[in-house]
PDB file of N, CA, C and O in Angstrom:
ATOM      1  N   UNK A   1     246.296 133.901  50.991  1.00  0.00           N
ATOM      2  CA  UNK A   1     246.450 132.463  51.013  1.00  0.00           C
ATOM      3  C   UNK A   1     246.607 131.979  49.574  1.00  0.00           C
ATOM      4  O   UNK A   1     245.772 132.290  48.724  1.00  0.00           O
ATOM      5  N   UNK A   2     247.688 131.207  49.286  1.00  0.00           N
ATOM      6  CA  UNK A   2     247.737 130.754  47.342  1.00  0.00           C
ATOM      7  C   UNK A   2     246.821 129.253  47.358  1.00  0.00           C
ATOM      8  O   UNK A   2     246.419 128.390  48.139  1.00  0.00           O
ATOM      9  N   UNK A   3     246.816 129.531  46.281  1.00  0.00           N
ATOM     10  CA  UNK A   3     245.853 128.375  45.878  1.00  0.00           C
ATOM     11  C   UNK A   3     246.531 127.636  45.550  1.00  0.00           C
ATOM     12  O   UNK A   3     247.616 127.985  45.086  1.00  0.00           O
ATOM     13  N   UNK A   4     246.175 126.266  45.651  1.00  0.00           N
ATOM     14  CA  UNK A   4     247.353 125.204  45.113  1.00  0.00           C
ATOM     15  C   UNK A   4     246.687 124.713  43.776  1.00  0.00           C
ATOM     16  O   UNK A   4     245.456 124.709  43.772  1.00  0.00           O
ATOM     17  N   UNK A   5     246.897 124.579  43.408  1.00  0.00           N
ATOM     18  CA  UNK A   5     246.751 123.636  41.899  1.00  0.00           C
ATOM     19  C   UNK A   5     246.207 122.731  41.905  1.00  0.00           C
ATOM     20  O   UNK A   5     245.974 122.726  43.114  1.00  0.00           O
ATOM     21  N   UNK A   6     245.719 121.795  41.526  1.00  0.00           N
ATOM     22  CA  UNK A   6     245.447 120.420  41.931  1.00  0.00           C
ATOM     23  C   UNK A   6     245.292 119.739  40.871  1.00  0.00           C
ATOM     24  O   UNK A   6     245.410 118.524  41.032  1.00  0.00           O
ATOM     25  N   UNK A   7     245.090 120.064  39.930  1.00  0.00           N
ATOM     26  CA  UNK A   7     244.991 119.794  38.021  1.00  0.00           C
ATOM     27  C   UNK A   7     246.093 119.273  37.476  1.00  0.00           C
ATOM     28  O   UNK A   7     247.257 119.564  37.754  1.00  0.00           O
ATOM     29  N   UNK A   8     245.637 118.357  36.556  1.00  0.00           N
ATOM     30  CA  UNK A   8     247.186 117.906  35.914  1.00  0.00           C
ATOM     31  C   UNK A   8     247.816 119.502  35.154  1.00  0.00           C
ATOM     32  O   UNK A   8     248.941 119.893  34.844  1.00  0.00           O
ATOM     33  N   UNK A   9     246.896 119.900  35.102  1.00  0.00           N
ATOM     34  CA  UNK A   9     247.826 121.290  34.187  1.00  0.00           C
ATOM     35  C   UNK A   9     248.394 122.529  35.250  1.00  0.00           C
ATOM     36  O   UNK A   9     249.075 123.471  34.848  1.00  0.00           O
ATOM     37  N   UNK A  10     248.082 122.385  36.316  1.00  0.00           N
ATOM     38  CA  UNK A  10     248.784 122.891  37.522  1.00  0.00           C
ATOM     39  C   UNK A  10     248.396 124.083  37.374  1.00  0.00           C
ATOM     40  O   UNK A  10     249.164 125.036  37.244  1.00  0.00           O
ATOM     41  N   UNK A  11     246.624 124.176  37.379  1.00  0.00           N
ATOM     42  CA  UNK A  11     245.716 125.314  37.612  1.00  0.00           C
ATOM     43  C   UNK A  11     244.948 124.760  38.184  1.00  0.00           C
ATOM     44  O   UNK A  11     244.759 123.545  38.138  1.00  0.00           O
ATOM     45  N   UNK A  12     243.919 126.160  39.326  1.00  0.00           N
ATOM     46  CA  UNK A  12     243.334 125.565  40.138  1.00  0.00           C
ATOM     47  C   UNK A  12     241.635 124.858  39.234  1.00  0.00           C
ATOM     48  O   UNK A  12     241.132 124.999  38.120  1.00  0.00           O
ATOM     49  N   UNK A  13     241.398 124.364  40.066  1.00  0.00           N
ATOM     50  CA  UNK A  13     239.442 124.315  39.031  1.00  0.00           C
ATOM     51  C   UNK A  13     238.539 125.612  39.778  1.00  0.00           C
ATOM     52  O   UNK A  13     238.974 126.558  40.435  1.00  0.00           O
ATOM     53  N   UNK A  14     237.228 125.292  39.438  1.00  0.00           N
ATOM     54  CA  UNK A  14     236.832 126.257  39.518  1.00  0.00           C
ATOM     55  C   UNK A  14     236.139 126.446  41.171  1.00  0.00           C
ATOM     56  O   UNK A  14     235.788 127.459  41.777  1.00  0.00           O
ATOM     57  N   UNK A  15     236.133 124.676  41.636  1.00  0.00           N
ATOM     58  CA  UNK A  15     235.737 124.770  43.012  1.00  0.00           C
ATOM     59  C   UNK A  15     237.308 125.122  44.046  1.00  0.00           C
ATOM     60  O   UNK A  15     237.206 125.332  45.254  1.00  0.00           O
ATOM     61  N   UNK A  16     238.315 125.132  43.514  1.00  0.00           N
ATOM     62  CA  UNK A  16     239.559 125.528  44.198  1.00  0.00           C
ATOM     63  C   UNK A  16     239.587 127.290  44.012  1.00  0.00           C
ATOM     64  O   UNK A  16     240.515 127.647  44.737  1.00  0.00           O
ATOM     65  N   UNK A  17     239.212 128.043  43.613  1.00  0.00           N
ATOM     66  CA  UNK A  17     239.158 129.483  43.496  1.00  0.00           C
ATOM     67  C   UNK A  17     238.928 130.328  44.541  1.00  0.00           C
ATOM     68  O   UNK A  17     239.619 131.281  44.903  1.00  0.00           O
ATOM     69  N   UNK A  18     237.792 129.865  45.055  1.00  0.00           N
ATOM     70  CA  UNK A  18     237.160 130.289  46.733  1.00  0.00           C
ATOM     71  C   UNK A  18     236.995 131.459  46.386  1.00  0.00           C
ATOM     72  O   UNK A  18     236.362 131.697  45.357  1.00  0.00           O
ATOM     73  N   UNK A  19     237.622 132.654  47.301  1.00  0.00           N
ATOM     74  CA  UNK A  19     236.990 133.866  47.274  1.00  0.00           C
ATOM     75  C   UNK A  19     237.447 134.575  45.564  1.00  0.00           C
ATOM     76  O   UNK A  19     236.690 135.315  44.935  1.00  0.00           O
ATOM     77  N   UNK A  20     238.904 134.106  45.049  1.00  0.00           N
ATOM     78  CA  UNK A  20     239.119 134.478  43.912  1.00  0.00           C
ATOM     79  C   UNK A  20     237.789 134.307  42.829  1.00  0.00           C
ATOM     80  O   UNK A  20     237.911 135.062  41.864  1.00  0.00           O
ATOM     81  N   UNK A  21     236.589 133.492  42.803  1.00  0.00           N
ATOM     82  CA  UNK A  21     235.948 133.401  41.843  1.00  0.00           C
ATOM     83  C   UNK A  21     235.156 135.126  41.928  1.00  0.00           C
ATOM     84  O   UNK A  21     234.442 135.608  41.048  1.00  0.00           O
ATOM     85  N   UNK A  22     235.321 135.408  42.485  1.00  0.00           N
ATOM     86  CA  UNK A  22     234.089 136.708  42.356  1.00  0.00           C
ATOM     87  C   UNK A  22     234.971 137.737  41.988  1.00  0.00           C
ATOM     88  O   UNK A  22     234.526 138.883  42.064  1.00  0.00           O
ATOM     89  N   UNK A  23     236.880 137.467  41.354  1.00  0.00           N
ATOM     90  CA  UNK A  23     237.406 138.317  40.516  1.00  0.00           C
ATOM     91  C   UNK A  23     237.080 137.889  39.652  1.00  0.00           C
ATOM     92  O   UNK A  23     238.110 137.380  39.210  1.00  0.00           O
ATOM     93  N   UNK A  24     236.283 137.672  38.954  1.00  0.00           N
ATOM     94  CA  UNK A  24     236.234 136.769  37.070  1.00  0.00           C
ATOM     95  C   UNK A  24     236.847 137.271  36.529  1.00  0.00           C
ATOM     96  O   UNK A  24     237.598 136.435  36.025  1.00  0.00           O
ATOM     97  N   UNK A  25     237.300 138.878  35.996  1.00  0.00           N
ATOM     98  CA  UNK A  25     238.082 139.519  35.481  1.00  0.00           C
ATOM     99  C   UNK A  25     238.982 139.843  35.388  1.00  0.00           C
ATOM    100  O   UNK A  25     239.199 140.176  36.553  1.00  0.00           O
ATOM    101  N   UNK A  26     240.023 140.107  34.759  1.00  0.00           N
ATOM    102  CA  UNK A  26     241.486 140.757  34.694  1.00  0.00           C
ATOM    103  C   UNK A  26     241.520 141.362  33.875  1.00  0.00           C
ATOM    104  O   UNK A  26     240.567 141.434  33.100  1.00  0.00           O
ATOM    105  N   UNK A  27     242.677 142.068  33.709  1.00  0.00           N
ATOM    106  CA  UNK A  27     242.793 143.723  32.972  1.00  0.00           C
ATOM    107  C   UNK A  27     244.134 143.319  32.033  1.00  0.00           C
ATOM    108  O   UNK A  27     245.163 142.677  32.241  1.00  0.00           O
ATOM    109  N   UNK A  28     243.534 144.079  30.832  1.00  0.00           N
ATOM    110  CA  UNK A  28     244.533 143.620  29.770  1.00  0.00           C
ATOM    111  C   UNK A  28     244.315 144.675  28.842  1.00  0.00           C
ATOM    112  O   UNK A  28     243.649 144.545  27.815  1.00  0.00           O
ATOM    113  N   UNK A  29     245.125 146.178  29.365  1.00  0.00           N
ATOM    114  CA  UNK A  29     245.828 147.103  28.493  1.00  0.00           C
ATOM    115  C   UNK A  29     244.752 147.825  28.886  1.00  0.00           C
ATOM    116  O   UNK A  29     244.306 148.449  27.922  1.00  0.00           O
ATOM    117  N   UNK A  30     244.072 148.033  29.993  1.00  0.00           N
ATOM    118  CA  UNK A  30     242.890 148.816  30.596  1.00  0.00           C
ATOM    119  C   UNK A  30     241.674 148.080  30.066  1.00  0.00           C
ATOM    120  O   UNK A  30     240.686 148.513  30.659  1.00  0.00           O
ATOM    121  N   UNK A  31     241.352 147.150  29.197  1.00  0.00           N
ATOM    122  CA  UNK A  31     240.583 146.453  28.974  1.00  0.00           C
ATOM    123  C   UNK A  31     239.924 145.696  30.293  1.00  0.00           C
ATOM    124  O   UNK A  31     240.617 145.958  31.276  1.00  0.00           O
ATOM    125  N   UNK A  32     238.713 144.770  30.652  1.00  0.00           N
ATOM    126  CA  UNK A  32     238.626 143.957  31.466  1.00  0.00           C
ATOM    127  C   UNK A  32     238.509 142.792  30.311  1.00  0.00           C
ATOM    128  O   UNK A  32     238.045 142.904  29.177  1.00  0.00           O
ATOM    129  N   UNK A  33     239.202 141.382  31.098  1.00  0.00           N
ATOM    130  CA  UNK A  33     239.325 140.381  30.210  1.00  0.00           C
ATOM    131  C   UNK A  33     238.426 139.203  31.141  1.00  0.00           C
ATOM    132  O   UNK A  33     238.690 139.279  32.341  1.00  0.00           O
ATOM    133  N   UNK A  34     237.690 138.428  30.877  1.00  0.00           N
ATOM    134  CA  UNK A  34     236.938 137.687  31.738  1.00  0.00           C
ATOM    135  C   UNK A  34     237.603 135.808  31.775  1.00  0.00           C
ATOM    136  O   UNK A  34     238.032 135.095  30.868  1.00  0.00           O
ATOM    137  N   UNK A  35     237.445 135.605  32.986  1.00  0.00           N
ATOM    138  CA  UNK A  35     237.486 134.169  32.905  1.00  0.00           C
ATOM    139  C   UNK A  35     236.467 133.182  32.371  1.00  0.00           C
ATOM    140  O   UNK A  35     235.274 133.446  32.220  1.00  0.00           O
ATOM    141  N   UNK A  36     236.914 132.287  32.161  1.00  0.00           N
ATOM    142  CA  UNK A  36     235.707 130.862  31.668  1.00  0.00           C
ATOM    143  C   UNK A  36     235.856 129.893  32.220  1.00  0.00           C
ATOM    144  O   UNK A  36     237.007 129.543  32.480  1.00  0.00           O
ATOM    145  N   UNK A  37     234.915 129.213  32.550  1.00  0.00           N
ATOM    146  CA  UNK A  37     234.785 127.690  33.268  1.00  0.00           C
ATOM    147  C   UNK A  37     233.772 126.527  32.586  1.00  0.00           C
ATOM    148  O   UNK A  37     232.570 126.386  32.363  1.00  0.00           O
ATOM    149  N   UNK A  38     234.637 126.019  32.457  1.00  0.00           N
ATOM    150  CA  UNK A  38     234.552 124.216  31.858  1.00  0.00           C
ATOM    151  C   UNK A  38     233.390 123.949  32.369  1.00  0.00           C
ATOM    152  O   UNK A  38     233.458 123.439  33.487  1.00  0.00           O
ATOM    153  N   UNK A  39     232.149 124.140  31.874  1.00  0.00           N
ATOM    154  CA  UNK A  39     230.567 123.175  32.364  1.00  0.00           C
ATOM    155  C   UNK A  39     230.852 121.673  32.557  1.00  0.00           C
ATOM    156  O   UNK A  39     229.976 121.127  33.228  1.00  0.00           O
ATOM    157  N   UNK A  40     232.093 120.656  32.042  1.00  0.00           N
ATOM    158  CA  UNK A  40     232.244 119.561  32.237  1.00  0.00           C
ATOM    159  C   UNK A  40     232.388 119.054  33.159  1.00  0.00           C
ATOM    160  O   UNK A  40     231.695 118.308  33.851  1.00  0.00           O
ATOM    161  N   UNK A  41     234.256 119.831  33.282  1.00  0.00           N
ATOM    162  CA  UNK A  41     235.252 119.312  34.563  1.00  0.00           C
ATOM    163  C   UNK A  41     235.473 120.508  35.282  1.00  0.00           C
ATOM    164  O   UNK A  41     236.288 120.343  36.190  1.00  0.00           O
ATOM    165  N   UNK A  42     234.939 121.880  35.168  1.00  0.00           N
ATOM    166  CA  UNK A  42     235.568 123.142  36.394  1.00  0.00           C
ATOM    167  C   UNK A  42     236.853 123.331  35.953  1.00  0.00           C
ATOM    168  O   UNK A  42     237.533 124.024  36.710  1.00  0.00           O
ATOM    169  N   UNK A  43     237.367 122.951  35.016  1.00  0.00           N
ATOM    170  CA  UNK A  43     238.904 123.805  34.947  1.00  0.00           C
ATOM    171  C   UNK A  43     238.052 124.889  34.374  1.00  0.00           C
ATOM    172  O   UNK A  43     237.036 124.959  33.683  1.00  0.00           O
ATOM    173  N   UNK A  44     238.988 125.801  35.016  1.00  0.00           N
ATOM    174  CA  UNK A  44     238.878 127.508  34.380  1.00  0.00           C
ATOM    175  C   UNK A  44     239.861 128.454  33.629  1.00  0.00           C
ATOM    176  O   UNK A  44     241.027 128.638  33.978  1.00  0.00           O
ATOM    177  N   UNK A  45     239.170 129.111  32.411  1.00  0.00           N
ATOM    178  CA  UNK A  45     240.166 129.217  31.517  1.00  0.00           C
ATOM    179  C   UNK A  45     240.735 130.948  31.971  1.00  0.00           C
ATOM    180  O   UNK A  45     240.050 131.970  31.929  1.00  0.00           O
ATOM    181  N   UNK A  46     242.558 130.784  32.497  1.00  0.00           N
ATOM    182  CA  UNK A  46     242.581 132.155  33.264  1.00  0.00           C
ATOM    183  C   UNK A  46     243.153 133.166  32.070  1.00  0.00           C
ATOM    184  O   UNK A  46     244.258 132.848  31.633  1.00  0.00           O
ATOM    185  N   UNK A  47     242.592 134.229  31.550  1.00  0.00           N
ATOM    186  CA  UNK A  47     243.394 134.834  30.493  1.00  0.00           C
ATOM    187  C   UNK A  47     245.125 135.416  31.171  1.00  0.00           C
ATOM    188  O   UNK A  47     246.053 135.685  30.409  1.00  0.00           O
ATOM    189  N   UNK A  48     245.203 135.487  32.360  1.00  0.00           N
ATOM    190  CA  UNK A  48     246.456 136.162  33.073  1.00  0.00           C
ATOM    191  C   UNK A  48     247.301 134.653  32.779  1.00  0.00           C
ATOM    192  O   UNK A  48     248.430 134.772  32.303  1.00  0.00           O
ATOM    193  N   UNK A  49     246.917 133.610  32.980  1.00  0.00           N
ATOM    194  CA  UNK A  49     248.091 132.359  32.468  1.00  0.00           C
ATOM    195  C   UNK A  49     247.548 131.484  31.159  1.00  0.00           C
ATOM    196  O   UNK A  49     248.037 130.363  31.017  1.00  0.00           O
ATOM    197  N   UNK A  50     246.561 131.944  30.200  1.00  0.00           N
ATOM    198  CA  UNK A  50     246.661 130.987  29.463  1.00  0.00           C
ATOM    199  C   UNK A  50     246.435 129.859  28.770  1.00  0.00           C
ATOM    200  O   UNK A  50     245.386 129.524  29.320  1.00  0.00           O
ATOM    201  N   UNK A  51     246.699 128.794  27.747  1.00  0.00           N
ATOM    202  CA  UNK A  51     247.431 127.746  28.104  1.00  0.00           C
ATOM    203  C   UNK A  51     248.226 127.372  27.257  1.00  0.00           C
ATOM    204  O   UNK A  51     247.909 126.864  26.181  1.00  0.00           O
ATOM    205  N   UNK A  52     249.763 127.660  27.789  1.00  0.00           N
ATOM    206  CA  UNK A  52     250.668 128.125  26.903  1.00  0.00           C
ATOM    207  C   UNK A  52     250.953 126.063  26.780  1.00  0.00           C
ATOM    208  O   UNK A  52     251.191 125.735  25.618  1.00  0.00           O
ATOM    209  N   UNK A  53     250.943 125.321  27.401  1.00  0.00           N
ATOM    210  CA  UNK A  53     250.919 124.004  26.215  1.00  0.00           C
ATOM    211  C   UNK A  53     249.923 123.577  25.372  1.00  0.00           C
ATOM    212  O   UNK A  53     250.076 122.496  24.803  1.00  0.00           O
ATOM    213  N   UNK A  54     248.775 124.327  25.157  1.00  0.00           N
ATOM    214  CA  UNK A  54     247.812 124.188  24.288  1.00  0.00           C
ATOM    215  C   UNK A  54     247.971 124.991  23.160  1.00  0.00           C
ATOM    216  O   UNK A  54     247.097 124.987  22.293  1.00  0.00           O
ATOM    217  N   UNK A  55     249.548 126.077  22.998  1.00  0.00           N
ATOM    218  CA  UNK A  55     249.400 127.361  22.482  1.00  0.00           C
ATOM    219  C   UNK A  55     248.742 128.163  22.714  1.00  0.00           C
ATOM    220  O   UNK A  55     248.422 128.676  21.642  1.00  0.00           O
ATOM    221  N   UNK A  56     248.209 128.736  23.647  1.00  0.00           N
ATOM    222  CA  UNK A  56     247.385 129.904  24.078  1.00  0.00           C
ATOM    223  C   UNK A  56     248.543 130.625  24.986  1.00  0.00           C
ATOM    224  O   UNK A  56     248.843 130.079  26.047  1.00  0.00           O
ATOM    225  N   UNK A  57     249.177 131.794  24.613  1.00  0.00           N
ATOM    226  CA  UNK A  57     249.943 132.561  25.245  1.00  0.00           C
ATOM    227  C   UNK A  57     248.848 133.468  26.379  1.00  0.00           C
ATOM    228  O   UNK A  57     247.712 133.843  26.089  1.00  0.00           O
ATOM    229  N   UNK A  58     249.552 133.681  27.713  1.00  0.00           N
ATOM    230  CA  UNK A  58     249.112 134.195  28.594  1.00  0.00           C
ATOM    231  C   UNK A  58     248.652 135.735  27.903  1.00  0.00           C
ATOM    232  O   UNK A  58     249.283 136.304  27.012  1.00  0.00           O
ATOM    233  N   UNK A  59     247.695 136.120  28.399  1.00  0.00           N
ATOM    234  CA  UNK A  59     247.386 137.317  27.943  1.00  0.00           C
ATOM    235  C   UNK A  59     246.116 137.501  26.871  1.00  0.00           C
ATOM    236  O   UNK A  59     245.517 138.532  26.565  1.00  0.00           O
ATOM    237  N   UNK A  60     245.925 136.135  26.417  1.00  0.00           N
ATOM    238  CA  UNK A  60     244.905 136.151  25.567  1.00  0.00           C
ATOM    239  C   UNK A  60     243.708 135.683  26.086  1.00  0.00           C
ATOM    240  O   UNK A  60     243.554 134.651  26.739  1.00  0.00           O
ATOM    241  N   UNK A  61     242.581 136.775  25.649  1.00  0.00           N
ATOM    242  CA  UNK A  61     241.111 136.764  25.906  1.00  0.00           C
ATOM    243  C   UNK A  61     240.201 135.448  25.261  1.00  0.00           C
ATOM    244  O   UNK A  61     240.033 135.391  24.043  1.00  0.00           O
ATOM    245  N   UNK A  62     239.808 134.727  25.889  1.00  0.00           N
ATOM    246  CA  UNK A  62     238.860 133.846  25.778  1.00  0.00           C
ATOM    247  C   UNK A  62     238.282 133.885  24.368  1.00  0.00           C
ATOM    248  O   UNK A  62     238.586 132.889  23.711  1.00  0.00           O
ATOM    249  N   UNK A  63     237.583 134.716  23.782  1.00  0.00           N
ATOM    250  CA  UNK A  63     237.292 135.113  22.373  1.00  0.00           C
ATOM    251  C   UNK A  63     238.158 134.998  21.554  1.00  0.00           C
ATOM    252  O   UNK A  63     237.976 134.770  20.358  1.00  0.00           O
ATOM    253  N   UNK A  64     239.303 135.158  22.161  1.00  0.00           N
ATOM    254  CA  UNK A  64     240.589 135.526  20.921  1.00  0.00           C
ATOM    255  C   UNK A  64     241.177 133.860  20.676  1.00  0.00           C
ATOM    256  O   UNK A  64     241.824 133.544  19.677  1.00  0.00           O
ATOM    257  N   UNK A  65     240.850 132.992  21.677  1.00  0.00           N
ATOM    258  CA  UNK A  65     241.129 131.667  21.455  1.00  0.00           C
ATOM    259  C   UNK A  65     240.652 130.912  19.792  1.00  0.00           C
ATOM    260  O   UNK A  65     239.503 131.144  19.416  1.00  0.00           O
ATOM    261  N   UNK A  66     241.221 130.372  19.224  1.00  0.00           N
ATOM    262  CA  UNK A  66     240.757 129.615  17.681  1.00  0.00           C
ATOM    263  C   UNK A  66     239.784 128.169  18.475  1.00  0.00           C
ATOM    264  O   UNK A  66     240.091 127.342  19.335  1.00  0.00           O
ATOM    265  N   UNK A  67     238.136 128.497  17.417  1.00  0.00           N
ATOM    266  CA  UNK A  67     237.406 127.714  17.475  1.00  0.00           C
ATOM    267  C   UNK A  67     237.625 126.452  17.589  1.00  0.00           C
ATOM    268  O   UNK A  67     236.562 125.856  17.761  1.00  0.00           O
ATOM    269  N   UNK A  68     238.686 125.651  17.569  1.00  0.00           N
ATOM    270  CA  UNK A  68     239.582 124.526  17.233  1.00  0.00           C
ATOM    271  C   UNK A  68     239.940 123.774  18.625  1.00  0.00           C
ATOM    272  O   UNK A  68     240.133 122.569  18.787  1.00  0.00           O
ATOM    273  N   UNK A  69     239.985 125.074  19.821  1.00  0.00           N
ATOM    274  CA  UNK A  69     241.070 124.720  20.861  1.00  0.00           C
ATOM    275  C   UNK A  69     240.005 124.450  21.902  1.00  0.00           C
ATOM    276  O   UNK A  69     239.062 125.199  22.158  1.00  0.00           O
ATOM    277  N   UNK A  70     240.404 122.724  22.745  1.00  0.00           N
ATOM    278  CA  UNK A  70     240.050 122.169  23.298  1.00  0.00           C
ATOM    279  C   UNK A  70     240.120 122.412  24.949  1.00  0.00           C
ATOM    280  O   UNK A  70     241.095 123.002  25.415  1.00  0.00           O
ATOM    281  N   UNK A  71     239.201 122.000  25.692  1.00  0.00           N
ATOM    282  CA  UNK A  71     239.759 122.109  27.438  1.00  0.00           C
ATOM    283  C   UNK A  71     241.090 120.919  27.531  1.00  0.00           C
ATOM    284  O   UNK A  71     241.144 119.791  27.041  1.00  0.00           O
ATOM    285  N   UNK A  72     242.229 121.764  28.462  1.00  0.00           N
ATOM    286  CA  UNK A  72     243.173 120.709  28.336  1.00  0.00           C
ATOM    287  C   UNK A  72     242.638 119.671  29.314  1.00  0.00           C
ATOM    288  O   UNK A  72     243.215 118.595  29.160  1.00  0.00           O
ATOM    289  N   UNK A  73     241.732 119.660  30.254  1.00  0.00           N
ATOM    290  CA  UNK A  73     241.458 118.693  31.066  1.00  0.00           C
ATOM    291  C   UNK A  73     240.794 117.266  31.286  1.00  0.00           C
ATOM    292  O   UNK A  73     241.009 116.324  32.049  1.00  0.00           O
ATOM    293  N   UNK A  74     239.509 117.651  29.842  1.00  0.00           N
ATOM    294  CA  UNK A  74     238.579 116.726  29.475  1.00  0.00           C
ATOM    295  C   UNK A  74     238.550 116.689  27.992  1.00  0.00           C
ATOM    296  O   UNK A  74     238.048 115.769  27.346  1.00  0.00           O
ATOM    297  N   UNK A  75     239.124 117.752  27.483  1.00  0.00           N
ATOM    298  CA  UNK A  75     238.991 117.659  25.990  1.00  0.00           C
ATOM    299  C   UNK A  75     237.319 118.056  24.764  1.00  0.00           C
ATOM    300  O   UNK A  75     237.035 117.946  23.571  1.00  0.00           O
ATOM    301  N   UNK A  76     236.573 118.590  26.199  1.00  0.00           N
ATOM    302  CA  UNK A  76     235.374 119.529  24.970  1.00  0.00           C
ATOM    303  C   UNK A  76     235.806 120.578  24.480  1.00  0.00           C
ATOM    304  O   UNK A  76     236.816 121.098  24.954  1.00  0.00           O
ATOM    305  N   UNK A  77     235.112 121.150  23.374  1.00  0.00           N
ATOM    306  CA  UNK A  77     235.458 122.659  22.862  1.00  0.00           C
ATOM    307  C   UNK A  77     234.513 123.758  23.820  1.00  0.00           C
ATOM    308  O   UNK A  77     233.588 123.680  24.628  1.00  0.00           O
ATOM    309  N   UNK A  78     235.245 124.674  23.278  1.00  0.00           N
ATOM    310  CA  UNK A  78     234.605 126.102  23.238  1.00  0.00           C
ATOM    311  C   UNK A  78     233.473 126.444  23.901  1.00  0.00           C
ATOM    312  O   UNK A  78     233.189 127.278  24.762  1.00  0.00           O
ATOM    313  N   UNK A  79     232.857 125.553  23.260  1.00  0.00           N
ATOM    314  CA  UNK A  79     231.058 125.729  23.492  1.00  0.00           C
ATOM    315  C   UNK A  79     230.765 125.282  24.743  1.00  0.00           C
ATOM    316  O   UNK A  79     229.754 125.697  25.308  1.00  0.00           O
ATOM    317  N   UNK A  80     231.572 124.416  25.318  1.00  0.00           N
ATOM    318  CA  UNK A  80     231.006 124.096  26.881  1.00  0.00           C
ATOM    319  C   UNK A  80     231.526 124.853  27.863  1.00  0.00           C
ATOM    320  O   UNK A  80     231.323 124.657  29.061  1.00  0.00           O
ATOM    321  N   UNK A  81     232.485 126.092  27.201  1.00  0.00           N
ATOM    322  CA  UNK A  81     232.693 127.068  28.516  1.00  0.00           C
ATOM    323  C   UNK A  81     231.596 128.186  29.027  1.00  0.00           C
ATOM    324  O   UNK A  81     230.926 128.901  28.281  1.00  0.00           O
ATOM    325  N   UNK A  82     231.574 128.179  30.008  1.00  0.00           N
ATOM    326  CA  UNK A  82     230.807 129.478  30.433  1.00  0.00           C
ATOM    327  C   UNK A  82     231.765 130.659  31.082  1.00  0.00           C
ATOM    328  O   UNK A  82     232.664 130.367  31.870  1.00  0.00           O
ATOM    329  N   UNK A  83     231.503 131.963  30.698  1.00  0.00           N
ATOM    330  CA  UNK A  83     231.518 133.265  31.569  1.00  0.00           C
ATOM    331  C   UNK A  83     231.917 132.793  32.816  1.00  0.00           C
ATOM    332  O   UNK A  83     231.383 131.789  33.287  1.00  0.00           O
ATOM    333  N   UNK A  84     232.915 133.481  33.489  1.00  0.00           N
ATOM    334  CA  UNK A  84     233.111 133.335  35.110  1.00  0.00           C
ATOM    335  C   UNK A  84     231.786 134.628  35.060  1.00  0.00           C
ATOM    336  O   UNK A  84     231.862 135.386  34.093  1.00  0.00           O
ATOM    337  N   UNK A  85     230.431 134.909  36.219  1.00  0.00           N
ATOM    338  CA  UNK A  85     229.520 136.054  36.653  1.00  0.00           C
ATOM    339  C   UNK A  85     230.338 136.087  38.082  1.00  0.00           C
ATOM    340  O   UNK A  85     230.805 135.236  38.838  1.00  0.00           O
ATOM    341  N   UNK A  86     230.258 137.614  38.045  1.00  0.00           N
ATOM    342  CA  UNK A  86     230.791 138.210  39.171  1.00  0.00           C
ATOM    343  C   UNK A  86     229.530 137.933  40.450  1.00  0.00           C
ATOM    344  O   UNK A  86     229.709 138.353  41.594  1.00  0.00           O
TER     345      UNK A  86
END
């Protein structure tokens, strides 16, 4: 079943995920790469898309993001994301 989007940035949040939340992870070069979610607003940050209008090219790990870069949804930093826990 796809998930629809519902976000102005045309990702799901974190209460739209459903059974997908208990993948938190994705794989990047045999690595596992983890998701993050917005303690604010539930957008979740997916390393498999990104956020390539924020400059964050798909593929990049949460860590690897610059201290600088904001949630596109509500606009806190860094610090208010949490770990997707499996």
């Amino acid at each position: 079943m796809p998930i629809e989007p519902h976000s102005e940035r045309g990702q799901p949040c974190a209460a739209c995920l459903g059974q997908r939340w208990a993948t938190s992870e994705t794989r990047k070069g045999g690595e596992r790469v983890s998701k993050y979610v917005c303690t604010v607003c539930d957008w979740v940050y997916d390393p498999e898309i990104g956020d390539p209008d924020g400059g964050i090219e798909p593929g990049t790990a949460f860590e690897d993001i610059p201290e600088d870069w904001v949630c596109p949804e509500c606009g806190v930093g860094k610090d208010m994301f949490e770990k997707v826990e499996e």
